[in-house]
C-alpha positions in Angstrom: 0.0 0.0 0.0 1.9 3.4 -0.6 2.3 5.7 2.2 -0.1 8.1 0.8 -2.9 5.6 1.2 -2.0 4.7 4.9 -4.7 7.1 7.1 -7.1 5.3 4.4 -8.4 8.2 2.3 -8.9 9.1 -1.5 -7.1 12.5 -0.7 -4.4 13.9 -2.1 -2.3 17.3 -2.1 -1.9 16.5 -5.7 -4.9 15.7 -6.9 -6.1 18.7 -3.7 -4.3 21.2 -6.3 -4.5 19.6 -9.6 -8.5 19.9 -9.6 -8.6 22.6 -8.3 -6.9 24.0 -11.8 -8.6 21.7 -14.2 -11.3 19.3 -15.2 -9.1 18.0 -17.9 -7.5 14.4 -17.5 -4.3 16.9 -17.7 -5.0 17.4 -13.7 -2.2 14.8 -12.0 0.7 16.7 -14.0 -1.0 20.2 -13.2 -1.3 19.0 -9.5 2.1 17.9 -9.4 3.9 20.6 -10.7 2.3 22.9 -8.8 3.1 20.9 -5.5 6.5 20.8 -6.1 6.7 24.3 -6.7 5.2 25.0 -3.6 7.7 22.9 -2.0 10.7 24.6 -3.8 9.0 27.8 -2.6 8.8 26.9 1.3 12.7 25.6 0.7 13.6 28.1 -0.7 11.8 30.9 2.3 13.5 28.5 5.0 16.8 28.5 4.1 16.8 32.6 3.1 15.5 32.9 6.7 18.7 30.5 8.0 17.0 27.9 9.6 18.5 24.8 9.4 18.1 21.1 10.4 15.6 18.5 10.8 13.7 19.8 13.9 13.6 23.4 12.5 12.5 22.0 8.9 9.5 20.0 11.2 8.7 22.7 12.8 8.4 25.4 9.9 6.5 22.6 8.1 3.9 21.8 10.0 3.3 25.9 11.5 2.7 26.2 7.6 0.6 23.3 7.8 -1.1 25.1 10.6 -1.8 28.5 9.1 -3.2 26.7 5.7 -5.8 24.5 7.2 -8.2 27.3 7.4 -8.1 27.0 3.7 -9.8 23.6 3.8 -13.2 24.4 5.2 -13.0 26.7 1.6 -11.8 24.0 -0.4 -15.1 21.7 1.5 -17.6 24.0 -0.4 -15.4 24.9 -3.7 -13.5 21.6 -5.0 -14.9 19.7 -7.7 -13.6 16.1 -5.5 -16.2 17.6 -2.5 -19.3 19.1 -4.7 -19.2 15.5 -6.1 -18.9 13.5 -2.9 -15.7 11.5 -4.0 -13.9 13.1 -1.0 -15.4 13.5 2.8 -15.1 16.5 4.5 -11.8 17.5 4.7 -11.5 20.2 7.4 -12.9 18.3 10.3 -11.9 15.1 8.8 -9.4 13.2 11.3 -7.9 11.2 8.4 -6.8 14.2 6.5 -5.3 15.8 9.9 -3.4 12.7 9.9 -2.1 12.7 6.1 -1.1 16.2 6.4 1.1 16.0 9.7 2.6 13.2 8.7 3.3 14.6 4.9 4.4 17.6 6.4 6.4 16.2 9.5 8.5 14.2 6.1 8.9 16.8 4.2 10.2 19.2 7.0 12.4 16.7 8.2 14.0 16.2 4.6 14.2 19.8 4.1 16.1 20.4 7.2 18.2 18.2 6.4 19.2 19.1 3.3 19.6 22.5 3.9 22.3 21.2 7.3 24.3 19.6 4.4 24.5 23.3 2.3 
């Protein structure tokens, strides 16, 4: 089972992303690109603001994580995934809190220790 699929939900930040932009069947490439330039954003903000290392890259990710899931009670009324019933109700949804932590908590931790390496 990939890791994505571990809390047990058809959510995605991808797909999150990638619908948002288009109906087209073009959506998993959209999503993904802009993911990972979101990613290179954040990496790019954390190191200009010199923090470095695993705990600091945690902890940057998952404040962000903090401050964006506002965003999702939005995203319950507006996303195409929602409207059509293919995804639960992500904001209060214990199962997305999960997959986001987590998500976050990995890509923090790889950030930070990228940027240690620099």
């Amino acid at each position: 089972m990939p890791a994505w699929r571990l809390p047990r939900t058809p959510y995605s930040d991808v797909r999150l992303l990638g619908r948002l932009v288009t109906r087209s069947r073009a959506w998993p490439a959209v999503g993904l690109a802009l993911h990972l330039a979101n990613g290179a954003a954040f990496g790019a903000v954390f190191e200009r603001r010199g923090l470095r290392g695993v705990k600091a890259g945690i902890a940057a990710a998952e404040i962000e994580n903090l401050g964006l899931w506002p965003v999702l009670a939005v995203i319950d009324r507006i996303h195409p995934d929602r409207r059509d019933g293919s995804w639960p109700p992500l904001a209060r949804n214990p199962r997305i809190a999960l997959y986001e932590i987590a998500a976050h908590a990995l890509f923090g931790a790889i950030l930070g220790a990228l940027v240690a390496r620099r």
